[in-house]
C-alpha positions in Angstrom: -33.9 9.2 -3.8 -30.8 9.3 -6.2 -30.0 6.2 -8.2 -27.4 7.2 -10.2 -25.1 4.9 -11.4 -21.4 4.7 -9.4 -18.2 3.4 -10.0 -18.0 1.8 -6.8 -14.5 3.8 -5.6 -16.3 5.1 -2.4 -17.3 1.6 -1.6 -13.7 0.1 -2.0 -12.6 3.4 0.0 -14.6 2.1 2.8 -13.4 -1.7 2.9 -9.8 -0.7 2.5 -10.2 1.8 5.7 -12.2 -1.1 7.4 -9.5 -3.5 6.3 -6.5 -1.1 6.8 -8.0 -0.3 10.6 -8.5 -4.1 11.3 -5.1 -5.0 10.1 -3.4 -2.5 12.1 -5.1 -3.4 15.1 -4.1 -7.1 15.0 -0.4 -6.3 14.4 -0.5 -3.6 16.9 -1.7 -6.5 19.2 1.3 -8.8 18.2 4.0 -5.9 18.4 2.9 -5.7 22.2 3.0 -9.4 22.8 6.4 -9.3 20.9 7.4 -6.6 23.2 6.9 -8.1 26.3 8.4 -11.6 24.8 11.2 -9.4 24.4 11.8 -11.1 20.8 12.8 -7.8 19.3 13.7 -9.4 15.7 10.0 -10.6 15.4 8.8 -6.5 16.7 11.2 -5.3 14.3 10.0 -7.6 11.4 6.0 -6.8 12.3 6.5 -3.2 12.3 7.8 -3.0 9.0 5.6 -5.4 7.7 2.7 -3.0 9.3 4.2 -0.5 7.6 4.3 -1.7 4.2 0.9 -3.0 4.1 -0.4 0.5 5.5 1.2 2.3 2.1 -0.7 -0.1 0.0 -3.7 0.2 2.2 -3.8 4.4 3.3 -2.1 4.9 -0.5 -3.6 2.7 -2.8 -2.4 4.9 -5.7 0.9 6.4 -4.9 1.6 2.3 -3.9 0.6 1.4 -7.3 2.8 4.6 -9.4 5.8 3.1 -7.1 5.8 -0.6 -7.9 4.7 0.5 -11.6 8.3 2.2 -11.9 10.2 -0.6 -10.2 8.9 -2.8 -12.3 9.1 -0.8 -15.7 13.0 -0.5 -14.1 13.6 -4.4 -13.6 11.8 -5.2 -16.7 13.6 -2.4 -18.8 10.1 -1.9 -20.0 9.0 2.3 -20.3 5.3 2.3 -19.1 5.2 5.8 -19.8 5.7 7.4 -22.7 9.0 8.8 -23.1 9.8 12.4 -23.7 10.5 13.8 -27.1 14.3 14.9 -27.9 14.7 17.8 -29.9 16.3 16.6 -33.6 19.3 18.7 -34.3 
């Protein structure tokens, strides 16, 4: 038995799957009933809704690097350290 202490990534892994999976199956559900509504602005919105939510939920850490740089671009803030220019 191995009771080694964790830092618990492999069970947020597993909710964000479960959560990711769950989410795409209800709007996959309400893209159909759009579909056969025939109100295409309402398909339109729920599939880009679907997916923006599937980046944050499929990549959680490319999501975060991404809105990290828009906002160090809105806020004029560097989160990063700059590079070094040479002196002359």
């Amino acid at each position: 038995m191995n009771l080694a202490l964790t830092t618990g990534s492999e069970f947020t892994d597993w909710v964000l799957v479960i959560c990711g999976n769950a989410f795409g199956a209800l709007m996959a559900v309400r893209a159909v009933m759009y579909f056969f509504r025939e109100d295409w602005g309402k398909l339109i919105t729920c599939v880009f809704a679907g997916v923006f939510v599937a980046g944050f939920v499929y990549f959680p850490d490319e999501s975060k690097a991404v809105l990290t740089q828009v906002w160090g671009t809105v806020s004029e803030t560097n989160v990063a350290a700059a590079p070094e220019r040479p002196v002359r």
